[in-house]
C-alpha positions in Angstrom: 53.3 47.4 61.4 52.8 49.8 64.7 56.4 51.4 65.3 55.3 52.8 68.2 56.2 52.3 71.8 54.2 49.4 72.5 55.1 47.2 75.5 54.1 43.8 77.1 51.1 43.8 79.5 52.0 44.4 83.2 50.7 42.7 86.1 48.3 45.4 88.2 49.7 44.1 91.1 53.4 43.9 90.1 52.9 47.4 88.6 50.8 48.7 92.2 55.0 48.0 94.0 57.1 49.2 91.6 59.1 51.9 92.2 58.0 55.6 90.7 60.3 57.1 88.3 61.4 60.8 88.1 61.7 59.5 84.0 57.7 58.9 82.5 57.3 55.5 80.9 57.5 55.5 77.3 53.7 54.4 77.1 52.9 57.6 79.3 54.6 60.1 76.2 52.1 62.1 74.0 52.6 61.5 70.2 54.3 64.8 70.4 56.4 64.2 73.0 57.1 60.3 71.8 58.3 62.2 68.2 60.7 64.3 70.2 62.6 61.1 71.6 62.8 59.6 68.3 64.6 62.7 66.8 66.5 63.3 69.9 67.9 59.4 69.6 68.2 60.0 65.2 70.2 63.2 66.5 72.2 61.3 68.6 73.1 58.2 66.1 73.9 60.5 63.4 76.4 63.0 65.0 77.8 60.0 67.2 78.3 57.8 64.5 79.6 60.5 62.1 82.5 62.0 64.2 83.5 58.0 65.4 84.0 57.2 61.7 85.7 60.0 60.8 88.0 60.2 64.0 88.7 56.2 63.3 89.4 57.0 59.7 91.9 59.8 60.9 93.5 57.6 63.7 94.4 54.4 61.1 95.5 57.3 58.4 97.9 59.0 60.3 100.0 56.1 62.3 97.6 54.0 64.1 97.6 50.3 64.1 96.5 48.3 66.8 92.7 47.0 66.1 92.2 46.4 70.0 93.1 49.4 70.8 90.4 51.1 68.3 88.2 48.2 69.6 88.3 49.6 73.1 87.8 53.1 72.2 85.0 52.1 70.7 83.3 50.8 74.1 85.7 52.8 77.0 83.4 55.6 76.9 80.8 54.8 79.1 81.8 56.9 81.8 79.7 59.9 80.3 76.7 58.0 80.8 76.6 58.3 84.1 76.5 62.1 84.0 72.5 61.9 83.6 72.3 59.8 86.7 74.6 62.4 89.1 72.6 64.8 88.1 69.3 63.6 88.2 70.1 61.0 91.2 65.8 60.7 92.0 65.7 58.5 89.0 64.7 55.2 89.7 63.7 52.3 87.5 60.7 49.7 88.1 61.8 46.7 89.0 61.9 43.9 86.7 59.9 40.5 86.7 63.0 38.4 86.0 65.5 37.6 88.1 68.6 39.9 88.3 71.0 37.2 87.3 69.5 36.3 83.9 69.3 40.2 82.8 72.8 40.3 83.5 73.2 37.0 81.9 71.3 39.0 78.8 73.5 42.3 79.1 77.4 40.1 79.2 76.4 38.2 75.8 75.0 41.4 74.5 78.3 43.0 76.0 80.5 40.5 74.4 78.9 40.2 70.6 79.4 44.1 70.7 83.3 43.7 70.9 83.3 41.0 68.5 81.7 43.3 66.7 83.5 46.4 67.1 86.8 44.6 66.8 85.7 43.4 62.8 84.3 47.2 62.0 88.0 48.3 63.4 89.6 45.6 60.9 87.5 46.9 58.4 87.8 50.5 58.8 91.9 49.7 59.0 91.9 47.9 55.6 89.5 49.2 53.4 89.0 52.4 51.9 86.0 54.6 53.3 84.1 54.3 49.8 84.5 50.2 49.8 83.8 50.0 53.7 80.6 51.9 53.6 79.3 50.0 50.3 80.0 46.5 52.3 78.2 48.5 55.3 75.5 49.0 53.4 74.5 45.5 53.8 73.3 45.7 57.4 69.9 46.9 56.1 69.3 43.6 54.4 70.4 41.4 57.3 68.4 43.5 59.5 65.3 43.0 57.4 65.7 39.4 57.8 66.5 39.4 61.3 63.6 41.7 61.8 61.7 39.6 60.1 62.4 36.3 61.8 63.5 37.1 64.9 61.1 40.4 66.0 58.3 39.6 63.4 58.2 42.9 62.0 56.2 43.4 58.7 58.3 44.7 55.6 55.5 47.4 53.7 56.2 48.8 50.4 57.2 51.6 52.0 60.0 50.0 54.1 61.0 47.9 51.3 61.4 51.2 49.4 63.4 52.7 52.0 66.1 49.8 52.1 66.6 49.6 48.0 66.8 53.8 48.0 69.3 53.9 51.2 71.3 50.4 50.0 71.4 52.2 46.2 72.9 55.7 48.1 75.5 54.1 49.9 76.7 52.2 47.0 77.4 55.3 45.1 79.7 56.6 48.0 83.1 56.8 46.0 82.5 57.0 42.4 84.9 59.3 41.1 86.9 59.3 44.2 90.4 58.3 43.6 91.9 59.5 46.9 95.2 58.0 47.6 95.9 55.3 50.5 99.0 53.4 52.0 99.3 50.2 49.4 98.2 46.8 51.4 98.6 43.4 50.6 95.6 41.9 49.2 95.5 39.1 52.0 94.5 42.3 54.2 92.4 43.5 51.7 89.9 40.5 51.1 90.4 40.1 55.1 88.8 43.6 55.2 86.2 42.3 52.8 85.1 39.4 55.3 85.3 41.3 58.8 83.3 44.4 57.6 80.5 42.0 56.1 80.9 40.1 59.1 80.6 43.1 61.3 78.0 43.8 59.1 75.9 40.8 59.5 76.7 40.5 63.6 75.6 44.6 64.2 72.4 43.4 62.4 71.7 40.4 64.8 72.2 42.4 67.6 70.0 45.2 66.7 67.0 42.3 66.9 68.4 40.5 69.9 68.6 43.7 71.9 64.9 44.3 71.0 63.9 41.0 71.8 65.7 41.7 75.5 63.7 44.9 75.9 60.6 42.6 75.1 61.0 39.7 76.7 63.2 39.8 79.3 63.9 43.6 80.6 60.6 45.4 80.2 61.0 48.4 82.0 59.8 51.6 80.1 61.5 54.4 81.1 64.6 55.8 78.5 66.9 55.1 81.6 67.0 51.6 81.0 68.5 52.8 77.7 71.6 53.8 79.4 71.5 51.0 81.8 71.7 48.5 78.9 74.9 50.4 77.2 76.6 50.9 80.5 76.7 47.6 81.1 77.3 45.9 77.8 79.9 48.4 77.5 82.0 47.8 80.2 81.6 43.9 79.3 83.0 45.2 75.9 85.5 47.0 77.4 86.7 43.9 79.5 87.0 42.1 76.5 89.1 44.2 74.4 91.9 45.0 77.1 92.1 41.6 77.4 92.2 40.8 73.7 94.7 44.0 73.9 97.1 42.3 76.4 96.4 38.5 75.2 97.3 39.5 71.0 100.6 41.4 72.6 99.5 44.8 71.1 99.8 46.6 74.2 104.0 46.2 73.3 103.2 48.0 70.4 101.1 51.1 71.9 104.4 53.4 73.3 105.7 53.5 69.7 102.4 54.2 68.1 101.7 57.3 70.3 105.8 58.6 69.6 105.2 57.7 66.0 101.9 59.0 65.4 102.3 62.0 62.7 100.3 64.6 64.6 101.7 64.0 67.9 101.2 61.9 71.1 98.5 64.9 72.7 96.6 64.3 68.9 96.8 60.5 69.7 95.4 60.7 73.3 92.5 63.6 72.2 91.8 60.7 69.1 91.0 58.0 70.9 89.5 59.8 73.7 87.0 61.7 71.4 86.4 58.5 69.5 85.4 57.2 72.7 82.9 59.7 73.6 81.3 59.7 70.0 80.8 56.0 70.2 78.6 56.4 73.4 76.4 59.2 72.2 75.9 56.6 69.1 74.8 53.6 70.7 72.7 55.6 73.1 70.8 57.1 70.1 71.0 53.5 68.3 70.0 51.3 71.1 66.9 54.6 72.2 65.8 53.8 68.4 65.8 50.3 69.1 63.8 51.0 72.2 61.3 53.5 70.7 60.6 52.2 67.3 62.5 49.2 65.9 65.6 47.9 65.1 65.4 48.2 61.3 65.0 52.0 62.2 67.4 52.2 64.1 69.7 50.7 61.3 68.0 52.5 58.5 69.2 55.5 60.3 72.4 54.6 60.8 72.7 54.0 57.3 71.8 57.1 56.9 74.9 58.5 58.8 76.7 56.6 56.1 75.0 58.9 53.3 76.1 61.8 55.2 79.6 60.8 55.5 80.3 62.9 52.1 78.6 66.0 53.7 80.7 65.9 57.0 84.1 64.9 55.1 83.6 67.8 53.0 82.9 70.0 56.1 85.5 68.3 58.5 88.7 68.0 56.0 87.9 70.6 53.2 86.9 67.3 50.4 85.2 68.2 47.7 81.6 67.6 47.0 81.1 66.7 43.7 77.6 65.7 41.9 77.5 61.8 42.8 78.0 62.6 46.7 75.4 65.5 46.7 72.7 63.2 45.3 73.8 60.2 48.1 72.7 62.6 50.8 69.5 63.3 49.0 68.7 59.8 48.3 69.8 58.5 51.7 67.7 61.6 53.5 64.5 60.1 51.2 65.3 56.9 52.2 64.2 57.8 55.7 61.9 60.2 54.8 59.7 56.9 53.3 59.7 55.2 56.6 59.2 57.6 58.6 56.2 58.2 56.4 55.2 54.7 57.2 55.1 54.9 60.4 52.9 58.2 60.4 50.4 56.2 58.2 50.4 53.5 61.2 49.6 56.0 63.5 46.8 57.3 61.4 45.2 54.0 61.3 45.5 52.9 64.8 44.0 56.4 65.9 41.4 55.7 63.0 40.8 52.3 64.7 40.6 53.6 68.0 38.0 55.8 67.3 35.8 53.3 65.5 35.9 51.1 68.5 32.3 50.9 70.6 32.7 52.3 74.0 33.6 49.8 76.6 30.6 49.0 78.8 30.6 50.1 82.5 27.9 48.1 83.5 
């Protein structure tokens, strides 16, 4: 399996017109340079999706309610990603092959399955403990190895295979010993916790692989601004959605009370929400720039690795302690990547050892 940034081949002639970008193409990076982008984008996935959690987890434990409302701050943020395009405004993207209307056909489903998605993480996160939603979580690396499998034909090595029992095992032991109280629920809202987060679970997976099968097939540009392209405009189809799932489920009645009621104040509401917003975007820019630059079972083996680091921030963030159990979660869930990233250094080793055995081309 070659996790490297390989793309379709381009027509010379379609390539001769297109447009030059102030951006390289991905295919242009040195291995150096390539290895950069993929730890800025891990960088990216794991502080984003660290502080989201945690703010989300905050905002349901101290008066919030409304699941649209956390469903739209997970998408409202997109704003910020225009930032690199005011100032840098001499980027320009090749054009595409396929027609304008089917890519923004591609980016409104993409845009819609995302708040579906977000809205059952939000149920999730709302009726579950932390410990239980991150175990449930935990299944998006299988999912994603099947949909990997079947739907972007990636090969599953030893090594990978490793990597999703070691990181599946550490998130699992997220909780023992914890016995940190939470408001009482019903257990209808319990089990329905239960079925949204492995729902959201099995949906984040999907679109991981659909979202690389888009850069693939339909898309194919190569420059990392298509990366923000893509979330910009999912996101503001996602966005769309929720405010009107937020006005159609009559939650928006609710919203004036919640910010009066909330127990660290309406300006600690507003900064919530807001930051939650902001940590979302710097996540799926560093999940969907994995997705772009290697695959999307990286980019979902390191997102579960934010998961094994949960422990590690919470301890940090709200003074928790960090007893044996959580210590070795980290460790096994940073070993978990180490083995694919180990992988994919071994695939980079052959296909330079291939290249090299290669006979010259002929010029004649």
């Amino acid at each position: 399996m070659d996790l490297s940034n390989t793309t379709d081949n381009e027509d010379p002639k379609a390539a001769k017109d297109e447009v030059k970008s102030s951006l390289p193409p991905i295919t242009a990076l040195k291995r150096l340079q390539w290895w950069l982008l993929v730890f800025l984008n891990i960088g990216f996935l794991l502080v984003g999706q660290a502080v989201a959690l945690l703010l989300l987890r905050f905002y349901y434990e101290k008066g919030g309610h409304s699941k649209w409302a956390a469903t739209l701050a997970q998408n409202a943020g997109f704003p910020i990603l225009f930032i690199p395009f005011i100032l840098f405004p001499s980027i320009k993207e090749p054009t595409t092959k396929c027609p304008m209307n089917i890519v923004l056909s591609v980016y409104a489903g993409l845009g819609f399955l995302i708040a579906c998605d977000n809205l059952l993480h939000s149920v999730g996160l709302a009726y579950l403990s932390t410990s239980t939603y991150s175990r449930i979580c935990a299944t998006q690396l299988i999912f994603c190895a099947f949909f990997s499998f079947f739907v972007n034909s990636q090969k599953c090595t030893m090594l990978i295979l490793n990597s999703i029992i070691i990181l599946t095992l550490s998130v699992t032991l997220i909780g023992v010993g914890d016995h940190s109280s939470r408001r009482p629920l019903s257990q209808a809202k319990i089990s329905l916790g239960f079925v949204a987060t492995f729902g959201a679970s099995a949906l984040y997976a999907l679109l991981l692989s659909l979202t690389r099968l888009s850069f693939q097939k339909i898309i194919k540009k190569e420059t990392f601004a298509v990366v923000l392209e893509l979330q910009i405009c999912t996101s503001v189809v996602a966005s769309c959605v929720a405010i009107v799932g937020l006005f159609a489920s009559g939650e928006w009645q609710l919203l004036k009370v919640e910010v009066m009621t909330f127990d660290e104040g309406s300006l600690s509401y507003a900064m919530t929400l807001i930051w939650t917003a902001v940590a979302w975007q710097i996540c799926s820019v560093g999940a969907v720039g994995l997705i772009f630059v290697v695959s999307p079972l990286f980019s979902n083996v390191v997102s579960t690795l934010a998961l094994c680091l949960s422990p590690l921030v919470a301890a940090v963030a709200f003074h928790h302690s960090l007893t044996g159990v959580k210590i070795v979660v980290v460790i096994l869930g940073i070993w978990g990547v180490s083995n694919y990233v180990y992988q994919d250094c071994l695939d980079d080793r052959e296909a330079k050892n291939k290249r090299r055995d290669e006979p010259p081309e002929c010029s004649c």
